[in-house]
C-alpha positions as CSV (number, residue, x, y, z in Angstrom):
1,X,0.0,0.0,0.0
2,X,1.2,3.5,-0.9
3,X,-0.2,6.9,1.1
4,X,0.0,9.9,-0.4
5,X,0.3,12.9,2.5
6,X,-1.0,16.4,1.1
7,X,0.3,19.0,3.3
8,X,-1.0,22.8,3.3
9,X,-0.4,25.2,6.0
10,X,-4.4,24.9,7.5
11,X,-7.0,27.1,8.3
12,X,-9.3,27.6,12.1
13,X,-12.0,25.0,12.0
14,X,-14.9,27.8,12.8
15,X,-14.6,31.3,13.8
16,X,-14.3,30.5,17.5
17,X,-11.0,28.5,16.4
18,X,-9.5,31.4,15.2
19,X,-7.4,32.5,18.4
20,X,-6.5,28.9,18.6
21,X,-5.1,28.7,15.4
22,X,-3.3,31.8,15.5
23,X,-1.6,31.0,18.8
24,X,-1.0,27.6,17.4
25,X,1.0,29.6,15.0
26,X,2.5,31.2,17.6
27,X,4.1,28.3,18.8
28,X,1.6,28.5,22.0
29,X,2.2,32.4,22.3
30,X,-0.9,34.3,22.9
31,X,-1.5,36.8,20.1
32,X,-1.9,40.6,21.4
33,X,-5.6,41.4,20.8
34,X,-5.8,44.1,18.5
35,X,-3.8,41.4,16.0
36,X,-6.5,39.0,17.2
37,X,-9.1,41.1,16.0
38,X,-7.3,42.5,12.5
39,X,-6.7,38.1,11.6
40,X,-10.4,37.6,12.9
41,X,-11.9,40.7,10.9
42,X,-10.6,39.1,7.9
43,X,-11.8,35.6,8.4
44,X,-15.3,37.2,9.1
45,X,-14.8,39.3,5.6
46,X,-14.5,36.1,3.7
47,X,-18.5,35.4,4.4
48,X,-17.9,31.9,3.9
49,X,-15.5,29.1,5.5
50,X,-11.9,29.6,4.7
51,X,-11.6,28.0,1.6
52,X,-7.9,26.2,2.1
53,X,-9.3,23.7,5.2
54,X,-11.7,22.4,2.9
55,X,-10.3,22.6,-0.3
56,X,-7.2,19.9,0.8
57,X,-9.4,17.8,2.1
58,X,-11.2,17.3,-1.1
59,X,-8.2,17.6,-2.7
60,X,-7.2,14.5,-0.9
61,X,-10.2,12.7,-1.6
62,X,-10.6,13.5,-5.4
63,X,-7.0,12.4,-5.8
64,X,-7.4,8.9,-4.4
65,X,-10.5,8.5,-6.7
66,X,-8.0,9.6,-9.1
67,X,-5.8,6.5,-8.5
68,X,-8.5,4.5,-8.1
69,X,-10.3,5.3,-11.5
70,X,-6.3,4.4,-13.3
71,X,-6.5,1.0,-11.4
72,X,-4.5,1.9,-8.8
73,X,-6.5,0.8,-5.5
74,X,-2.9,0.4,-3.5
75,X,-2.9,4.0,-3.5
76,X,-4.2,6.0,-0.3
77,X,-4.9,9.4,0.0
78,X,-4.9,12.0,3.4
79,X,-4.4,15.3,4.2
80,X,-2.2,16.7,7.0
81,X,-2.1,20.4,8.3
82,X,0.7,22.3,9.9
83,X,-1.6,24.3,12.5
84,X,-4.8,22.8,12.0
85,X,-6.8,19.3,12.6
86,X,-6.4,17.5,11.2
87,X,-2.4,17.8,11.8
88,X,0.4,15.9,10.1
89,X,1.1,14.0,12.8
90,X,-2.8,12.4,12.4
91,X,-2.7,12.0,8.6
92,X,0.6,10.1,9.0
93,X,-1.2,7.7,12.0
94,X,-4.4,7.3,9.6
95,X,-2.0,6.5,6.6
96,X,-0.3,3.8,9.0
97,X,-3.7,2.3,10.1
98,X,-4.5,2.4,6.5
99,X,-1.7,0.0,6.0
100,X,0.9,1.6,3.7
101,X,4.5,0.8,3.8
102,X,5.0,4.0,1.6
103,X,4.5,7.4,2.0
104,X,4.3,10.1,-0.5
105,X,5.2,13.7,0.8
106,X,3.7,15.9,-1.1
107,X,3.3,19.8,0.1
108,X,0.9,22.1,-1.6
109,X,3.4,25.0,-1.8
110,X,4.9,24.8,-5.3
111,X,7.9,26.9,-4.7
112,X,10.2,24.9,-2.1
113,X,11.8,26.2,0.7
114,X,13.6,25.1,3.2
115,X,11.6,26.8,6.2
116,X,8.4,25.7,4.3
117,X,8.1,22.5,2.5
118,X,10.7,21.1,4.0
119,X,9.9,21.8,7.5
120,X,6.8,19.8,6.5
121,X,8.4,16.5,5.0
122,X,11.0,16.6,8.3
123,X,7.8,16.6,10.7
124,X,6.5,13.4,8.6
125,X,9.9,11.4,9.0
126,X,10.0,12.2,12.8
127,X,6.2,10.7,13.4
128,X,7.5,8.0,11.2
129,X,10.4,7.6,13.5
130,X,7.9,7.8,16.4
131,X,6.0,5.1,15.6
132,X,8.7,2.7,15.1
133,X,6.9,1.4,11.9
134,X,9.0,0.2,8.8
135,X,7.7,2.8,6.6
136,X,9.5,4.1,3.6
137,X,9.2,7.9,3.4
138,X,9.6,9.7,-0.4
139,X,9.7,13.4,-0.8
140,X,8.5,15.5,-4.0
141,X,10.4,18.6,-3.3
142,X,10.3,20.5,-7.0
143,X,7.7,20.1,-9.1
144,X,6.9,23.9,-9.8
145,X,7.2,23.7,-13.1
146,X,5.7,20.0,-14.0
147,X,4.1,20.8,-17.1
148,X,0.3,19.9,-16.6
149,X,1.0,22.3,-13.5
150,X,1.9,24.9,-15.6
151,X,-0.8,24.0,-18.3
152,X,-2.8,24.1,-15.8
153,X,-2.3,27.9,-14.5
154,X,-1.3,29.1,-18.3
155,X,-5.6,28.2,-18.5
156,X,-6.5,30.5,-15.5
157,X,-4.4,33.1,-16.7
158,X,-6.0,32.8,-20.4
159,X,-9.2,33.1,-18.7
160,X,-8.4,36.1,-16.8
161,X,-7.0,38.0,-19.9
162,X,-10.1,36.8,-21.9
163,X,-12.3,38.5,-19.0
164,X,-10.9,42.2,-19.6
165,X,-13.5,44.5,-21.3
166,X,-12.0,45.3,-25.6
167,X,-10.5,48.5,-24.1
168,X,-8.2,46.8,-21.8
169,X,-6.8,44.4,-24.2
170,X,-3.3,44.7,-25.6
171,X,-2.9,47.6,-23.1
172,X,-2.9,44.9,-20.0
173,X,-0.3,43.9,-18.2
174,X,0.3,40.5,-16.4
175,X,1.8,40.7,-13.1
176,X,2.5,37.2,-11.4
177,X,3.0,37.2,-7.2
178,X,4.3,35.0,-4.7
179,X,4.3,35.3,-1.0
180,X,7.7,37.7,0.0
181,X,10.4,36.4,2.0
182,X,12.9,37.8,5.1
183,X,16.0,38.8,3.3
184,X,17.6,40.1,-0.1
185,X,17.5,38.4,-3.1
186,X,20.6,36.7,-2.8
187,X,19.8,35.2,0.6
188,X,16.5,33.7,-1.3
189,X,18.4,32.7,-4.5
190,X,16.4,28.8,-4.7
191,X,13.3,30.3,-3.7
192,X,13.2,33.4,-6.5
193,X,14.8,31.2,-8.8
194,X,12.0,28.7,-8.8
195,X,9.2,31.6,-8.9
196,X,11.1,33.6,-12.1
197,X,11.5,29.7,-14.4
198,X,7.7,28.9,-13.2
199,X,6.1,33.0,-14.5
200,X,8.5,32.7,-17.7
201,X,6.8,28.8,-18.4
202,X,3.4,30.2,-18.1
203,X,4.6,33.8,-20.3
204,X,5.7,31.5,-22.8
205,X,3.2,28.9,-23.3
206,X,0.6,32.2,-23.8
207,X,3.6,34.4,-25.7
208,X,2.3,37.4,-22.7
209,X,4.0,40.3,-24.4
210,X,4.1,42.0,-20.9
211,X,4.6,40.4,-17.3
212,X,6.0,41.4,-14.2
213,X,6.8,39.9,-10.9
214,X,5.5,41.0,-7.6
215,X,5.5,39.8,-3.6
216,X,3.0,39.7,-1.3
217,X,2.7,39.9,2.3
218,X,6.1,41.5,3.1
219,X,6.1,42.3,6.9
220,X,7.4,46.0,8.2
221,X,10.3,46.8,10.1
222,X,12.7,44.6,8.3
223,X,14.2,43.5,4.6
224,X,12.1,41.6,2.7
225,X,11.8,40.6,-0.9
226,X,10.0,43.0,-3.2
227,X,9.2,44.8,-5.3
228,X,5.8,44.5,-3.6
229,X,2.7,43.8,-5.8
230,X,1.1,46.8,-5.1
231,X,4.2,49.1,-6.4
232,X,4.2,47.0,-9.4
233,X,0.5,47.9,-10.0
234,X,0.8,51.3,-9.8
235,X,3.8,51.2,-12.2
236,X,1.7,49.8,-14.4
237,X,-0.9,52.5,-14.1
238,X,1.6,55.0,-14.1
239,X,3.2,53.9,-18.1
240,X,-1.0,53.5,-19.2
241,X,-2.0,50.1,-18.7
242,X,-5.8,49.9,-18.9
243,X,-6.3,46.2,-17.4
244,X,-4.3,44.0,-15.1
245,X,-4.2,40.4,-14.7
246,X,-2.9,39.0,-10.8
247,X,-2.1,35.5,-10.7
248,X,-0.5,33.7,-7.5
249,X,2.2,31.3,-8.5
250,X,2.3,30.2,-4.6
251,X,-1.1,29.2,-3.3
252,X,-2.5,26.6,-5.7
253,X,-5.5,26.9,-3.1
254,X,-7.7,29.9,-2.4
255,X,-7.2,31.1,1.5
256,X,-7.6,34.2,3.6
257,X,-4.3,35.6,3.3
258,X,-3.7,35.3,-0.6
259,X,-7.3,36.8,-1.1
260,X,-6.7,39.5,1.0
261,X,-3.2,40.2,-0.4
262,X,-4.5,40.0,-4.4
263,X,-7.9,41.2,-3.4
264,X,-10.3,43.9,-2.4
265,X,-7.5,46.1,-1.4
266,X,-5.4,45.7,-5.0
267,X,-8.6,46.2,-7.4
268,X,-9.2,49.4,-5.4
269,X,-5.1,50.5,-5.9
270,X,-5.4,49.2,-9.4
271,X,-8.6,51.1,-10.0
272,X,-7.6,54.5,-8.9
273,X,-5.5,54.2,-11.6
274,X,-8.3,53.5,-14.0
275,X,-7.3,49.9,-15.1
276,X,-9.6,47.1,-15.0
277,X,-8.3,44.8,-12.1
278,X,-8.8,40.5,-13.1
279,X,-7.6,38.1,-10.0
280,X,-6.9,35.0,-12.0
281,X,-8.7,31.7,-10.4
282,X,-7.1,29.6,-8.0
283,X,-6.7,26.0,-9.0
284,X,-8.4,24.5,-5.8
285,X,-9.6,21.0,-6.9
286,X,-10.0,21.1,-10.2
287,X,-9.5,18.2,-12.7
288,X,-7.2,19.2,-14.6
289,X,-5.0,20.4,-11.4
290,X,-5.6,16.9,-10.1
291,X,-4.5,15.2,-13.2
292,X,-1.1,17.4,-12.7
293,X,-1.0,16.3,-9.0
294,X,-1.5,12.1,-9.9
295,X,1.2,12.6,-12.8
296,X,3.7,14.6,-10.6
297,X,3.1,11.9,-8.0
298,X,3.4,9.0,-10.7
299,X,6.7,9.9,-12.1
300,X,8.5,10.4,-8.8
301,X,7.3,6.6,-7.9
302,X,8.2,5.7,-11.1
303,X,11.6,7.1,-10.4
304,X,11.7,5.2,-7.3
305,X,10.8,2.1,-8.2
306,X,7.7,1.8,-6.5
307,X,5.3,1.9,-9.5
């Protein structure tokens, strides 16, 4: 038996899990209140359940129906969170009482890093450890640029583009974001390397005339990676772009954070500056996502031997 383990970062259960989460984040640390209530106002803005909880889990799920459609009813699916049930210390105890004597790491962040995808796969070895089971572990660490992945968000971004109104077309400007990082450029050189080759795959396969690259989320009151997605837009509106096109290259799944980073707030910037603003769609679990997931999956066990 083989267990696949999708691993995502989580989301609070409910709203009353919400202070829980965040000081789960915290390492135990109680968050100061107003904090509290600037992470809480946004969960509330969503007006529905944060989408990334959800969305792996069904993730999970349509991928082992996946497997099992190709044949392939050895192969288990669960997914694990770092600060949320179910954690990835469960999912690696429900793979185990599943049976496997594999497991597939697989982390939902597309862009590796060593304090974030790998933290993840390290935390699965240790439960394996734990348990004392004879379990062999096999990590899928780069796969940003997989090409049914990249099909895959070359569509959303095609769709996007396709939504600008006539007078925004072939004066729009692409501008693909990732979350920002502590440190300069050189101090990040895997991490911006992997987000430039994955933006020029996608530019290439839809021959974008004009793209740029933004971050997200930088923190204040230290160096972080930039330029920041919001500078970028008003460049744009500054040389007389009339539309702009967002698209995440980091979250594969829709979540609070990445919609208030690429949201409300940006179409407002981008609109004071008269251009239309077009947030391309997140991949969530769509097929054709999924059908990039079981092949990126597939040729690492091929490579291994196990299939």
């Amino acid at each position: 038996m083989i267990g696949i383990l999708l691993m995502s970062y989580g989301s609070p259960e409910s709203l009353g899990h919400v202070g829980d989460y965040v000081n789960h984040i915290l390492n135990g640390r109680q968050a100061p209140a107003r904090q509290l209530e600037q992470i809480d106002a946004q969960y509330r803005a969503l007006e529905t359940a944060d989408p990334l909880g959800p969305f792996t889990i069904q993730q999970a799920q349509a991928l082992e129906r996946l497997f099992q459609l190709k044949g392939r009813q050895d192969v288990v699916v669960e997914a694990g969170f770092k600060h949320a049930p179910p954690f990835i210390d469960d999912a690696v105890s429900r793979l185990i009482e599943r049976g496997v004597n594999s497991i597939v790491t697989l982390p939902l962040t597309p862009l590796y890093s060593k304090s974030g995808a790998e933290m993840y796969q390290q935390q699965v070895r240790r439960c394996v450890e734990q348990t004392g089971a004879d379990i062999n572990v096999i990590d899928i660490e780069n796969w940003s640029t997989q090409p049914l992945f990249v099909a895959a968000l070359a569509n959303r971004v095609k769709s996007a583009l396709t939504w600008l109104p006539e007078a925004a077309r072939q004066k729009e400007e692409v501008i693909f974001t990732t979350h920002s990082r502590p440190g300069s450029t050189e101090k990040n050189v895997d991490y911006c390397q992997q987000f430039t080759a994955l933006a020029e795959r996608i530019a290439e396969q839809l021959q974008l005339p004009d793209w740029k690259l933004a971050y997200r989320g930088a923190r204040p009151g230290q160096e972080w990676l930039g330029p920041s997605v919001k500078e970028v837009v008003e460049q744009a509106g500054n040389a007389g772009r009339k539309g702009i096109v967002v698209c995440d290259l980091l979250a594969v799944t829709a979540h609070v954070e990445v919609l208030h980073d690429i949201g409300g707030p940006l179409k407002a910037h981008a609109e004071r500056f008269g251009m239309t603003f077009v947030r391309a769609e997140f991949l969530n679990d769509s097929t054709d996502f999924m059908l990039a997931l079981a092949t990126i999956v597939e040729e690492q066990l091929t490579v291994q031997h196990v299939f």
